[in-house]
CHARMM-style PDB file with segment names, atoms N, HN, CA, C and O in Angstrom:
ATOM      1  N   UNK     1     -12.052 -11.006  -9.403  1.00  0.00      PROA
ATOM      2  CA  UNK     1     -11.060 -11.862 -10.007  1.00  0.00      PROA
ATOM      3  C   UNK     1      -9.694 -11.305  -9.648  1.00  0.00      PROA
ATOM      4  O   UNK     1      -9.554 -10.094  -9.479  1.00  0.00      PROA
ATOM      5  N   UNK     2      -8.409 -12.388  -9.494  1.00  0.00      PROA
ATOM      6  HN  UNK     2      -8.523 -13.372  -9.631  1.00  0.00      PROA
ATOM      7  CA  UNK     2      -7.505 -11.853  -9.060  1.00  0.00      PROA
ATOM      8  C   UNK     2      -6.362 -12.730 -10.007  1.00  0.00      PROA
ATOM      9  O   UNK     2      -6.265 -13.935 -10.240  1.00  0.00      PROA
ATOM     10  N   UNK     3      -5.610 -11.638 -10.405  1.00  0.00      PROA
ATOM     11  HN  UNK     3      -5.689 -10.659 -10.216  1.00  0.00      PROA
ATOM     12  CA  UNK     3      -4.503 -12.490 -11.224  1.00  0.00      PROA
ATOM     13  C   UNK     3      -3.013 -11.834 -11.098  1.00  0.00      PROA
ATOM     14  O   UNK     3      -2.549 -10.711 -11.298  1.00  0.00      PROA
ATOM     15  N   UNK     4      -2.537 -12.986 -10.704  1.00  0.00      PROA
ATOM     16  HN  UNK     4      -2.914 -13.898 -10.542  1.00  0.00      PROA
ATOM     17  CA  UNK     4      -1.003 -12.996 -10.716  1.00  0.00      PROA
ATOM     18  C   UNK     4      -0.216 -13.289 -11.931  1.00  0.00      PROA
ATOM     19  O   UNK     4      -0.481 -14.067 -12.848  1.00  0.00      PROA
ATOM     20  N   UNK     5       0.695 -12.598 -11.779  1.00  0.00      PROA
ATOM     21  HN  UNK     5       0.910 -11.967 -11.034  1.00  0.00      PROA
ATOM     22  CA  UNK     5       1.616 -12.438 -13.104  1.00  0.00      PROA
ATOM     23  C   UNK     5       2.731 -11.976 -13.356  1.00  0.00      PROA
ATOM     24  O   UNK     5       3.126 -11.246 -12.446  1.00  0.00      PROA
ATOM     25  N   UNK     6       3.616 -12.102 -14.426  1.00  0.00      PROA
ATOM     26  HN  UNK     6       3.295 -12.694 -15.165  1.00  0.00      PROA
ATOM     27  CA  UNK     6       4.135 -10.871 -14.715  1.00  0.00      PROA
ATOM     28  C   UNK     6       3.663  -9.181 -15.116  1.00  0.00      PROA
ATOM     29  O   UNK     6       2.438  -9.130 -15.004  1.00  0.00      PROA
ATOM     30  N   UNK     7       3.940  -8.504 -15.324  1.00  0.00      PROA
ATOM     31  HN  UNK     7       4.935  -8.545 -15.415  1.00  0.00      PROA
ATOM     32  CA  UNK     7       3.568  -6.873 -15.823  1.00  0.00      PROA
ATOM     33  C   UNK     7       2.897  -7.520 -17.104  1.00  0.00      PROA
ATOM     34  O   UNK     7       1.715  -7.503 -17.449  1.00  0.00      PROA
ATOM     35  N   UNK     8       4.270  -8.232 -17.851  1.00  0.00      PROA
ATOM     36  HN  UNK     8       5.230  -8.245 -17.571  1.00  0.00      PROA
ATOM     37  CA  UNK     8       3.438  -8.318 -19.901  1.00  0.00      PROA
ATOM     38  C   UNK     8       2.287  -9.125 -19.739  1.00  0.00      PROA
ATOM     39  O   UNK     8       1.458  -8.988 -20.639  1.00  0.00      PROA
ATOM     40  N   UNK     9       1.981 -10.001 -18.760  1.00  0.00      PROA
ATOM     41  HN  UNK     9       2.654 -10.112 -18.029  1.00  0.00      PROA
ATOM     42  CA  UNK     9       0.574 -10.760 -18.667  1.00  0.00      PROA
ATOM     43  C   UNK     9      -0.054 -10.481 -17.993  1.00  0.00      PROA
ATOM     44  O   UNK     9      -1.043 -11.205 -17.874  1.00  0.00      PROA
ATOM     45  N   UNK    10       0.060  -9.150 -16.993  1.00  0.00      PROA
ATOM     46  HN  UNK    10       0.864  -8.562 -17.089  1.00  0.00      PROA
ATOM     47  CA  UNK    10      -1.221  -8.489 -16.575  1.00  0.00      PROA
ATOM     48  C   UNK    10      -1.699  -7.537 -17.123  1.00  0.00      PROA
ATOM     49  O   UNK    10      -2.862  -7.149 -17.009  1.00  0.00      PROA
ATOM     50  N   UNK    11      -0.774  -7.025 -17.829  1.00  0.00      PROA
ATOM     51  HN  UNK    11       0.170  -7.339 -17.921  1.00  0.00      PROA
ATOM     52  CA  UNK    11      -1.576  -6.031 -18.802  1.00  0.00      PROA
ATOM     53  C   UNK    11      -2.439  -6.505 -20.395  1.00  0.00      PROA
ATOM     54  O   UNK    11      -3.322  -5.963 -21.060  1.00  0.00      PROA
ATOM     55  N   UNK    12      -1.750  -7.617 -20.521  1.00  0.00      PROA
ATOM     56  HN  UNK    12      -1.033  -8.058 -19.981  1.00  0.00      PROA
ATOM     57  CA  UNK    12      -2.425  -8.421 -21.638  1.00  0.00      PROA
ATOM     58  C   UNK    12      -4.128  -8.957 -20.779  1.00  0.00      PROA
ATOM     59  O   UNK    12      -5.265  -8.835 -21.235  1.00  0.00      PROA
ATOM     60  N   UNK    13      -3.728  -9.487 -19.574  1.00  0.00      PROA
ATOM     61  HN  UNK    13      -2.805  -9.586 -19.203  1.00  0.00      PROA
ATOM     62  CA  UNK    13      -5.340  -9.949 -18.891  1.00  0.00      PROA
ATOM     63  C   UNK    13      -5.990  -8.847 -19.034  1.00  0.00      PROA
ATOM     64  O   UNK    13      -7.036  -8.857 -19.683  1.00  0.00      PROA
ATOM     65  N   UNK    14      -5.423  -7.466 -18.361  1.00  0.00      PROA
ATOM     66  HN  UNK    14      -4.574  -7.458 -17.833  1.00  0.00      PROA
ATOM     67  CA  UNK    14      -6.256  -6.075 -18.466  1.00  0.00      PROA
ATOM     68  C   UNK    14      -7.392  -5.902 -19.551  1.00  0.00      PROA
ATOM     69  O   UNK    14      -8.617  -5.774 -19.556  1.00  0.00      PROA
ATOM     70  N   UNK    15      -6.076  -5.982 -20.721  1.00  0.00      PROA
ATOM     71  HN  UNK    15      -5.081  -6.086 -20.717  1.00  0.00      PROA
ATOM     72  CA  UNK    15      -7.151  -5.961 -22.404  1.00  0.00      PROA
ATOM     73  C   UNK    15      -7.683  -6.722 -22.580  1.00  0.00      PROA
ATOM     74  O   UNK    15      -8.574  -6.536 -23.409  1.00  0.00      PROA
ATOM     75  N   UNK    16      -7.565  -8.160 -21.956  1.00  0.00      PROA
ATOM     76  HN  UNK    16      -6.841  -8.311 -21.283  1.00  0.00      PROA
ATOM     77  CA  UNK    16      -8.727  -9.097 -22.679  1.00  0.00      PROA
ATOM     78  C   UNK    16      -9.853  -9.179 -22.015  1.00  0.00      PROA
ATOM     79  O   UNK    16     -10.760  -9.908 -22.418  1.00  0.00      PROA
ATOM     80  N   UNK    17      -9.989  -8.225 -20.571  1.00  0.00      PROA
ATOM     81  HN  UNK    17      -9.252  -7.633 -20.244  1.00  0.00      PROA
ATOM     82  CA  UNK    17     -10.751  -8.636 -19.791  1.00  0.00      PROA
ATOM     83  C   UNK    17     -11.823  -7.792 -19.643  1.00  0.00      PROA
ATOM     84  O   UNK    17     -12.755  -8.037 -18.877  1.00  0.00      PROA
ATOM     85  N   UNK    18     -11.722  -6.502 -20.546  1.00  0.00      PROA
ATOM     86  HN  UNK    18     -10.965  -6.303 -21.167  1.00  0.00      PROA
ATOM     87  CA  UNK    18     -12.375  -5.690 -20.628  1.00  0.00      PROA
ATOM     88  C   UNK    18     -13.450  -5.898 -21.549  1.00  0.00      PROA
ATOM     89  O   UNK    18     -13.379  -6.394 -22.673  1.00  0.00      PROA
ATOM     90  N   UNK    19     -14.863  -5.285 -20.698  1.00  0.00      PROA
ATOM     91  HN  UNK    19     -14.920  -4.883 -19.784  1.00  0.00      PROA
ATOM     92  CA  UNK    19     -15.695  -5.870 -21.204  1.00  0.00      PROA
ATOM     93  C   UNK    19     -16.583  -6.979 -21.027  1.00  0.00      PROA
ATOM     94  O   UNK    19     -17.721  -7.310 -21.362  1.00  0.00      PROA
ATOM     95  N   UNK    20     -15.554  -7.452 -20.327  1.00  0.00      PROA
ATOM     96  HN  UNK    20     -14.630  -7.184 -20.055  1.00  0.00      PROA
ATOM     97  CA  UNK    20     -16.222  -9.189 -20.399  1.00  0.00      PROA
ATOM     98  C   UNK    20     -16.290  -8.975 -18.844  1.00  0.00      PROA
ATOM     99  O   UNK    20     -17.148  -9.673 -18.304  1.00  0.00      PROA
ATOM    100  N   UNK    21     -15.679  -8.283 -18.139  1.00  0.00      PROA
ATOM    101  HN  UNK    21     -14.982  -7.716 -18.577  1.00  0.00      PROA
ATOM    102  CA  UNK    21     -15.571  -8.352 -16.295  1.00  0.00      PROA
ATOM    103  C   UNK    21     -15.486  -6.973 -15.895  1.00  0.00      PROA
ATOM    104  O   UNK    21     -14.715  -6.270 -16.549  1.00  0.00      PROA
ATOM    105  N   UNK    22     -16.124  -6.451 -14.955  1.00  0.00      PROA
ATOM    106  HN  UNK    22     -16.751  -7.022 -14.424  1.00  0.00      PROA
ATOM    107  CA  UNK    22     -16.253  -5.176 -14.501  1.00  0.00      PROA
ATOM    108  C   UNK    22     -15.579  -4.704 -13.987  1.00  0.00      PROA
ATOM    109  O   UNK    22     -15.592  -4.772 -12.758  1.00  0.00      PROA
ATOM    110  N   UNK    23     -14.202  -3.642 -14.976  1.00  0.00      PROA
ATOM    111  HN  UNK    23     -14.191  -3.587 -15.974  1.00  0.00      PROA
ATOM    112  CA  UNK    23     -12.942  -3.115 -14.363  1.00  0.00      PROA
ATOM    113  C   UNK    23     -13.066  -3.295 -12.438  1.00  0.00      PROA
ATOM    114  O   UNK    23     -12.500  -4.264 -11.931  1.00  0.00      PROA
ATOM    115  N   UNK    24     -13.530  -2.689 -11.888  1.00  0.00      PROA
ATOM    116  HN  UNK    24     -13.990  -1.902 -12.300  1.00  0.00      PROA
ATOM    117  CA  UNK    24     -13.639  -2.641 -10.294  1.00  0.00      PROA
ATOM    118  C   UNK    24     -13.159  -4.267  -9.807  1.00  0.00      PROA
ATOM    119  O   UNK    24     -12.314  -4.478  -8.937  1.00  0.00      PROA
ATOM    120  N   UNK    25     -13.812  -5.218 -10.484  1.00  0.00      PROA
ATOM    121  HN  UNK    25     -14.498  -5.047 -11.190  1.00  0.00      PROA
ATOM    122  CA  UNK    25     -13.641  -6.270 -10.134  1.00  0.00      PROA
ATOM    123  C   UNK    25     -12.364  -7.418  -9.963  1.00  0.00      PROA
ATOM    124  O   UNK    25     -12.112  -8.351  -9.202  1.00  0.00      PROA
ATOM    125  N   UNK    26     -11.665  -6.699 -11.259  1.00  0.00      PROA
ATOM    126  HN  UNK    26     -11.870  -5.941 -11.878  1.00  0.00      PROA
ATOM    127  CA  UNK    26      -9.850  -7.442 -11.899  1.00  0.00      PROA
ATOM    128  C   UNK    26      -9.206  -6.683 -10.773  1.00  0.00      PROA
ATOM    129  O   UNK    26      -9.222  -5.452 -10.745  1.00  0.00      PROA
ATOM    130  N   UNK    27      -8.518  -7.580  -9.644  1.00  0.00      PROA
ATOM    131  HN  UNK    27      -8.505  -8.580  -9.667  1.00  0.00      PROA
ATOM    132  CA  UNK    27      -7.286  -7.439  -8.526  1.00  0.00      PROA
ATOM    133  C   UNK    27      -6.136  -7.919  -9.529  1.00  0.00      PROA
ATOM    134  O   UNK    27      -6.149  -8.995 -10.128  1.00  0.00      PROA
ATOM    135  N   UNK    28      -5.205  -7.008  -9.607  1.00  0.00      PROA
ATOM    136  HN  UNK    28      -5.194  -6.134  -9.121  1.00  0.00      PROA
ATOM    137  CA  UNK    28      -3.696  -7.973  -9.947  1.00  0.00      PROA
ATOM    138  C   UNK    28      -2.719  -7.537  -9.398  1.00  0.00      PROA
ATOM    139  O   UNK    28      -2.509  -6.495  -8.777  1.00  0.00      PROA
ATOM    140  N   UNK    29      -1.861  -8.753  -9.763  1.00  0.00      PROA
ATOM    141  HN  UNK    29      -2.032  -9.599 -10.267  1.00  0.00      PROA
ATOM    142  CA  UNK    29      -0.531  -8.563  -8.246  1.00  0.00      PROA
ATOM    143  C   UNK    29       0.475  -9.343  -9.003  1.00  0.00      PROA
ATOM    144  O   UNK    29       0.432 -10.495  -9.435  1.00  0.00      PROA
ATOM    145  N   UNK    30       1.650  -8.175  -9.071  1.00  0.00      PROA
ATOM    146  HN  UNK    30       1.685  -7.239  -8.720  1.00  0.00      PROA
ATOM    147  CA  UNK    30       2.767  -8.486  -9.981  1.00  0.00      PROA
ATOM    148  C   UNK    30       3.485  -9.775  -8.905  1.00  0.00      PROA
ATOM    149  O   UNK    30       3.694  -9.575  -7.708  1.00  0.00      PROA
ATOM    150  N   UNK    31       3.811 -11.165  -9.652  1.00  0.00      PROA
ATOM    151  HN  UNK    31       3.642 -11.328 -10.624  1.00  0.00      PROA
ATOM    152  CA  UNK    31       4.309 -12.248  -8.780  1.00  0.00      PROA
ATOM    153  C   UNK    31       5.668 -11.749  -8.131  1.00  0.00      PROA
ATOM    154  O   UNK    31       6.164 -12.751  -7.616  1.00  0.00      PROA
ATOM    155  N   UNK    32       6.242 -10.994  -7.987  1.00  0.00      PROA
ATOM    156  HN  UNK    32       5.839 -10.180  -8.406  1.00  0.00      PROA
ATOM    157  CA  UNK    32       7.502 -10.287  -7.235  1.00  0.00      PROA
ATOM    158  C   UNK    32       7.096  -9.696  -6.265  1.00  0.00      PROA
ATOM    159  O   UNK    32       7.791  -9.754  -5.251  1.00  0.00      PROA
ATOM    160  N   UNK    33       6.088  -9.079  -6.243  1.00  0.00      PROA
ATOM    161  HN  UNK    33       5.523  -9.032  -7.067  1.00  0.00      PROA
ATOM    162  CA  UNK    33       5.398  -9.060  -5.115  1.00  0.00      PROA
ATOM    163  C   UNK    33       4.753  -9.754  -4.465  1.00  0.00      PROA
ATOM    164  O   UNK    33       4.346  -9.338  -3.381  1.00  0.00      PROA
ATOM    165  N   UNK    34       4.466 -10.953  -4.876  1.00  0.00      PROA
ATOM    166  HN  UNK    34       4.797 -11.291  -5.757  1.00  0.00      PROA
ATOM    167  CA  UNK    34       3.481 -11.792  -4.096  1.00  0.00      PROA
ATOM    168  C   UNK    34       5.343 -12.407  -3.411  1.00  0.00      PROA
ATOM    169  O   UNK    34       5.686 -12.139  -2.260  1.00  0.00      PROA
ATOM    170  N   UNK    35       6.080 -13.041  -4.191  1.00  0.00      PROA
ATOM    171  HN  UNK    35       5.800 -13.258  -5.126  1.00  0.00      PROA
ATOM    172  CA  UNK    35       7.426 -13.499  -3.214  1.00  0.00      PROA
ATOM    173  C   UNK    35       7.993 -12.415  -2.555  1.00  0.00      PROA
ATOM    174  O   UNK    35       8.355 -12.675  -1.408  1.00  0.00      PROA
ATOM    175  N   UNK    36       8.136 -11.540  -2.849  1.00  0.00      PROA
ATOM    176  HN  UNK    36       7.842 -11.329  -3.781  1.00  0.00      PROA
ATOM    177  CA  UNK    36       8.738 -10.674  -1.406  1.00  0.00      PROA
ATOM    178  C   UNK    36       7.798 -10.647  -0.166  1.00  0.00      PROA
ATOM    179  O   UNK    36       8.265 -10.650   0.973  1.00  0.00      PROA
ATOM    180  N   UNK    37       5.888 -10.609  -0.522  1.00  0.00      PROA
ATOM    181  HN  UNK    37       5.508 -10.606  -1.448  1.00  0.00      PROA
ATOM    182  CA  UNK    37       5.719 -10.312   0.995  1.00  0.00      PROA
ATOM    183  C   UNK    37       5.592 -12.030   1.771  1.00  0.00      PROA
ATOM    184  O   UNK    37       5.478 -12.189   2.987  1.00  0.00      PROA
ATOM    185  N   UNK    38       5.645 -13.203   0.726  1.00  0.00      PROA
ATOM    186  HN  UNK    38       5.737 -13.074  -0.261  1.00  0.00      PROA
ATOM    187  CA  UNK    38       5.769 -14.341   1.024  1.00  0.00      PROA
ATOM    188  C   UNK    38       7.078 -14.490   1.944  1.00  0.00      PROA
ATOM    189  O   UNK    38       7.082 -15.204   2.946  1.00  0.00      PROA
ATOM    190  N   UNK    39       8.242 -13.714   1.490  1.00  0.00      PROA
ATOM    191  HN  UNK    39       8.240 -13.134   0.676  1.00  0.00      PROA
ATOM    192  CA  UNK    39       9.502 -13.914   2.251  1.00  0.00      PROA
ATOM    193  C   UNK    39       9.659 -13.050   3.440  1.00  0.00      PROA
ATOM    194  O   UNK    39      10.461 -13.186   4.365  1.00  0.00      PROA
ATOM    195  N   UNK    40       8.574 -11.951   3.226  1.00  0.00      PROA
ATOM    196  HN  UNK    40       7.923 -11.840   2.475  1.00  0.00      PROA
ATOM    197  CA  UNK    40       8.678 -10.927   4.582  1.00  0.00      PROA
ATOM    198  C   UNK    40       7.985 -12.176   5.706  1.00  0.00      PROA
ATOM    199  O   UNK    40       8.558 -12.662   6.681  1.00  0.00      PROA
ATOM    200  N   UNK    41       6.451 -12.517   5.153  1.00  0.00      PROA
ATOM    201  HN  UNK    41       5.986 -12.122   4.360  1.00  0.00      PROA
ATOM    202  CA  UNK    41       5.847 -12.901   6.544  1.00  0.00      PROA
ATOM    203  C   UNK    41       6.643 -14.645   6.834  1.00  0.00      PROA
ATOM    204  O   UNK    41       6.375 -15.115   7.939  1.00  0.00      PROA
ATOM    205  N   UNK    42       7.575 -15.555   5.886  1.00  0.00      PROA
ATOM    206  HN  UNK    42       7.792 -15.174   4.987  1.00  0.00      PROA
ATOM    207  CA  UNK    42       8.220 -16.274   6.775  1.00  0.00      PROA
ATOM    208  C   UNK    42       9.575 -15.574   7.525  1.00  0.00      PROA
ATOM    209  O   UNK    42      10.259 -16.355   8.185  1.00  0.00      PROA
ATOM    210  N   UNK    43       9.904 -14.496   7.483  1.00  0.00      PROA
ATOM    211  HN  UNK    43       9.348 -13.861   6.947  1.00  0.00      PROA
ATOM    212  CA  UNK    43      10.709 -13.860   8.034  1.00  0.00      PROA
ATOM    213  C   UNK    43       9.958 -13.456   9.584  1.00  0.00      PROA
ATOM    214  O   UNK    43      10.490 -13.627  10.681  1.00  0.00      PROA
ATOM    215  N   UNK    44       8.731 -12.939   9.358  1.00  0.00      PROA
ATOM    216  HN  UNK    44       8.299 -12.800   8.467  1.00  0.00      PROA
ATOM    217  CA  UNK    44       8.285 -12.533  10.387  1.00  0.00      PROA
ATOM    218  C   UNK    44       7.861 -13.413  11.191  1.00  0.00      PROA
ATOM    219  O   UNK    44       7.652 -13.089  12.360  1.00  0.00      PROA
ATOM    220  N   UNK    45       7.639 -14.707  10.758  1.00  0.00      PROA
ATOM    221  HN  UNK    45       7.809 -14.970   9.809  1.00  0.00      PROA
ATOM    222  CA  UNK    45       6.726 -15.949  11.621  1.00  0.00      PROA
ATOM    223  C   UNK    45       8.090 -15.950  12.364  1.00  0.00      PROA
ATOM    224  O   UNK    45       8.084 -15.418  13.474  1.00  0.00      PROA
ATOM    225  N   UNK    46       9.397 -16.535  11.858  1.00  0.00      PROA
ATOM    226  HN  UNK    46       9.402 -16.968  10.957  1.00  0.00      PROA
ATOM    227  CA  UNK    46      10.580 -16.674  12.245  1.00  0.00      PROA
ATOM    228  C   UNK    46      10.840 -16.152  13.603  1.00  0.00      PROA
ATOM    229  O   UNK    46      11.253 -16.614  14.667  1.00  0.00      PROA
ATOM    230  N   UNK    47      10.423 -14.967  13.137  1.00  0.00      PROA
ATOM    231  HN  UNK    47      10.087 -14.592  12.273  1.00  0.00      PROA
ATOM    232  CA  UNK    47      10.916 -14.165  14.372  1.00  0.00      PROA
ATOM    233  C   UNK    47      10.247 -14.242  15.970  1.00  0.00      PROA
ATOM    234  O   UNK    47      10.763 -14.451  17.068  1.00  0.00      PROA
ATOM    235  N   UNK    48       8.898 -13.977  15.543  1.00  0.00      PROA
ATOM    236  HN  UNK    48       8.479 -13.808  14.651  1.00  0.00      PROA
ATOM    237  CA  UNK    48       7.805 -14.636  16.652  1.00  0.00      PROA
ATOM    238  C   UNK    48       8.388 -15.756  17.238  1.00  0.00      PROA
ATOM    239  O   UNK    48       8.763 -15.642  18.405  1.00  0.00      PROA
ATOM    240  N   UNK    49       8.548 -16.875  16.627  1.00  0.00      PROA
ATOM    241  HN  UNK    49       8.243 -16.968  15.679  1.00  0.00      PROA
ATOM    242  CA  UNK    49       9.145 -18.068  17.378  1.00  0.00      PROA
ATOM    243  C   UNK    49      10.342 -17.795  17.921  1.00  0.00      PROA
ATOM    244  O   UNK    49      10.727 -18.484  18.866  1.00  0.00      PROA
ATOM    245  N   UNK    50      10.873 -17.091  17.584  1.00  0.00      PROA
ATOM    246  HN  UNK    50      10.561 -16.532  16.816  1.00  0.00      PROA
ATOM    247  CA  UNK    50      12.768 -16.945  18.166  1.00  0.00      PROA
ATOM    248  C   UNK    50      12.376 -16.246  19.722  1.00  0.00      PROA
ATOM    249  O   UNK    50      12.906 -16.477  20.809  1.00  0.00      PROA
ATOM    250  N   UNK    51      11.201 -15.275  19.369  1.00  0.00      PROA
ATOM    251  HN  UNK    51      10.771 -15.088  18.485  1.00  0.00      PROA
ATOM    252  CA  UNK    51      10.894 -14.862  20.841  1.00  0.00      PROA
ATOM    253  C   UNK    51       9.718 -15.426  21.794  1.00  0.00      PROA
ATOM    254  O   UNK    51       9.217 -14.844  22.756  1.00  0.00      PROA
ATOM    255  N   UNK    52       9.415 -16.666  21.301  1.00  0.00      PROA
ATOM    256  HN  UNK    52       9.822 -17.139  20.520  1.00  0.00      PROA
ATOM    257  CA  UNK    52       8.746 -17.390  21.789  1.00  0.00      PROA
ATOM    258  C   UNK    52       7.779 -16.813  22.964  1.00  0.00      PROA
ATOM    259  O   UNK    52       7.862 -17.190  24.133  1.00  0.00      PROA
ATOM    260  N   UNK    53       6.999 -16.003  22.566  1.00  0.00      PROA
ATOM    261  HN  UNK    53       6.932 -15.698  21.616  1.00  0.00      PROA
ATOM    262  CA  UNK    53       5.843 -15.410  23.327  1.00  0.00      PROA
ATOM    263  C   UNK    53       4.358 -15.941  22.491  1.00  0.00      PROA
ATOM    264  O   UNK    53       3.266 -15.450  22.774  1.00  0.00      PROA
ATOM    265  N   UNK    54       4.516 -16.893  21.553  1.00  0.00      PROA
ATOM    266  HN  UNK    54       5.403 -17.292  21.323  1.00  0.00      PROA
ATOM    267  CA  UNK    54       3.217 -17.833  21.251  1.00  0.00      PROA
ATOM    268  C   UNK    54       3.669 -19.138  20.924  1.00  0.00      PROA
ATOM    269  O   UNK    54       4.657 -19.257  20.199  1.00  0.00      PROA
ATOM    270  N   UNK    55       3.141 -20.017  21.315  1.00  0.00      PROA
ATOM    271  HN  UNK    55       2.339 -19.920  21.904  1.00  0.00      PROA
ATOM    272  CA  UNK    55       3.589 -21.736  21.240  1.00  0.00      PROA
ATOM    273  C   UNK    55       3.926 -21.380  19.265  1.00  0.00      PROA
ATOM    274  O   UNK    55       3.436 -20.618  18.432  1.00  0.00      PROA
ATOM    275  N   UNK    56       4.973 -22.394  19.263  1.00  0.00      PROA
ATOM    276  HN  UNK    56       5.372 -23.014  19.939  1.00  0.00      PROA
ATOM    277  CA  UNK    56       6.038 -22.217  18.155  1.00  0.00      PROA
ATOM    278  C   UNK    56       4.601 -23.015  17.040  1.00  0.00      PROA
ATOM    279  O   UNK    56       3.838 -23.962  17.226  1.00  0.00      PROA
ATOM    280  N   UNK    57       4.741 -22.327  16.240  1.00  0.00      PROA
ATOM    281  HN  UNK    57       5.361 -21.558  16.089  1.00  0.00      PROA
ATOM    282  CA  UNK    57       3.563 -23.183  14.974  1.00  0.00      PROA
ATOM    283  C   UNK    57       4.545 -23.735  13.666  1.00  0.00      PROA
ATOM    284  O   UNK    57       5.759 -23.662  13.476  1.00  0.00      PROA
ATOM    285  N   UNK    58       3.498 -24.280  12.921  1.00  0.00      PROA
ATOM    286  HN  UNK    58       2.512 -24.339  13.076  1.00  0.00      PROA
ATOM    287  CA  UNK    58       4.793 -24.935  11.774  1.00  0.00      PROA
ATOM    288  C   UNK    58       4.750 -24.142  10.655  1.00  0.00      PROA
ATOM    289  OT1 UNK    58       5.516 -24.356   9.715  1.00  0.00      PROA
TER     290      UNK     58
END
């Protein structure tokens, strides 16, 4: 299971989830991180196309 969030609602999923789902199993990913590496890789697609060494994608 994987949950995005803030910190106060991933640590609230943490506690409720215990028990019921096998710690190993709960992935979480603070949503500030999910938009920064969202803004790295359209940064990086960007760039690929500017140097146009693979047909330009959308």
């Amino acid at each position: 299971m994987v949950a995005v969030a803030d910190e106060a609602q991933i640590e609230k999923i943490k506690v409720e989830s215990k028990g019921v789902i096998d710690e190993k199993s709960l992935r979480t990913w603070d949503f500030d991180d999910v938009l920064a590496v969202h803004d790295s890789l359209v940064r990086a697609h960007e760039s690929i196309n500017k140097l146009a060494l693979v047909p330009e994608s959308l």
